[in-house]
N, C-alpha and C positions, 0 to 999 in steps of 0.2 A: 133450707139446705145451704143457701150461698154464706149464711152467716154464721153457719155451724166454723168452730176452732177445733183444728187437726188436734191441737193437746189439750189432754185433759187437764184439771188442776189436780195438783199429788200432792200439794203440801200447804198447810197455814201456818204463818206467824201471827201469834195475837188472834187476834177473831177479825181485823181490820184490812188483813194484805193476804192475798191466795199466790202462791208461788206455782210456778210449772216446771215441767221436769226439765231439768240441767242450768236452772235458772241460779245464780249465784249472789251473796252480799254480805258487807260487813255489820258484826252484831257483836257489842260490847266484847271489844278485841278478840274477834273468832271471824275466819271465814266461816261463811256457811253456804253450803250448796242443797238442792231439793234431786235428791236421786231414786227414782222408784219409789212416789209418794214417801220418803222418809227425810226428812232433813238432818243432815250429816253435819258437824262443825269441826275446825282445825283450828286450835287457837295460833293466831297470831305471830311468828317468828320476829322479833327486833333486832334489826342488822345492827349490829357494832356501832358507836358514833365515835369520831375522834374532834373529841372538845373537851373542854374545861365544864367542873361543876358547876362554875357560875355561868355559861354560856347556853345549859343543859336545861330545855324546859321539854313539857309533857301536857299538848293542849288537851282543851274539852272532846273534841271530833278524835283525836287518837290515843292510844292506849301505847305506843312507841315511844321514849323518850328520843327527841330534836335534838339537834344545834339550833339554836335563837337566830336564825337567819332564813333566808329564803332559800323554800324548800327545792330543792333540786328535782328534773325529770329524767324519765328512764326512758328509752331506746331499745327497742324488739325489732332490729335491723335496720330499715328504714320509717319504721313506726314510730311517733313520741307520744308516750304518754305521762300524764299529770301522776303527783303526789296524791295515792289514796287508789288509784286508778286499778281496775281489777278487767282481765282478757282473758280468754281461754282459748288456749290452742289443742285444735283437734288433732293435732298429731301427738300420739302419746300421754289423750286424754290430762292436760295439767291445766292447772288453775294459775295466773300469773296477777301479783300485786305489786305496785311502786311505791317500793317506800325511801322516800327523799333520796331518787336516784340510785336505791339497789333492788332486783328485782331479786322478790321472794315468788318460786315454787314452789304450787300445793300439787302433791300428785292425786287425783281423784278415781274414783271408780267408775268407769263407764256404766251406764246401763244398760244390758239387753234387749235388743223389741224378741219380744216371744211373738211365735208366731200367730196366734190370736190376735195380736193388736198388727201385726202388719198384714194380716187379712183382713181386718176393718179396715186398715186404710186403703188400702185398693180396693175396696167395696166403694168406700168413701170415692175415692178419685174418678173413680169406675161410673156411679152417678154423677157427676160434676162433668166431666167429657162428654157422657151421655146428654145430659141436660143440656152444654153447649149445644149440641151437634142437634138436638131437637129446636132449640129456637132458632138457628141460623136455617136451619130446612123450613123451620114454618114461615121465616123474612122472605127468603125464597121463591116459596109457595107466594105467598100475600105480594111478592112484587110481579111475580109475571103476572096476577088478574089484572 
């Protein structure tokens, strides 16, 4: 019971990686999220660059054309994150990536808990409290003899 995982897996890439639900990542220039066992993808928005063709590459790792320089970080208030860098704010359900200092919005679909699955998990919680409060009574027990 202790080592049972509240999420199920809902989704596979390949036969080698199991995703779980609201789990997010990039995939030959597409976000991809796992929503209600389905994997959903957005391909990739490329912010504007202001450079010259010859200044203008496009690495292995991204599907974006650069400026030939170091890549720049984005800023989500007082958050910094990296070039490539992907966060999800639960306000308004969106998907956020940094790309060389301009943050691209993915807006995503939340998923519903039906009420079936949040009755297992208060089943689930329900034994786990339980379970504590039985072994802390039998320590208890076994220290006053």
């Amino acid at each position: 019971m202790w080592g049972k995982k509240l999420k199920e897996v809902c989704c596979k890439k390949n036969m080698d990686h199991n995703w779980e639900d609201g789990d997010a990542w990039n995939s030959s220039c597409n976000l991809c999220q796992c929503q209600s066992k389905n994997v959903t993808c957005t391909k990739i928005a490329c912010p504007v660059i202001d450079c010259s063709a010859v200044e203008t590459l496009t690495h292995y790792d991204n599907c974006c054309p650069q400026c030939d320089h170091l890549k720049k970080p984005c800023f989500d208030g007082p958050v910094r994150y990296i070039h490539n860098d992907v966060w999800y704010s639960q306000l308004n359900c969106i998907l956020h990536q940094c790309q060389n200092g301009v943050i691209i919005p993915f807006i995503i679909q939340c998923p519903s808990i039906a009420c079936s699955q949040a009755k297992k998990l208060k089943q689930y919680l329900g034994n786990v409290v339980r379970n504590v409060f039985m072994t802390v009574r039998s320590l208890e027990i076994n220290w006053e003899k």
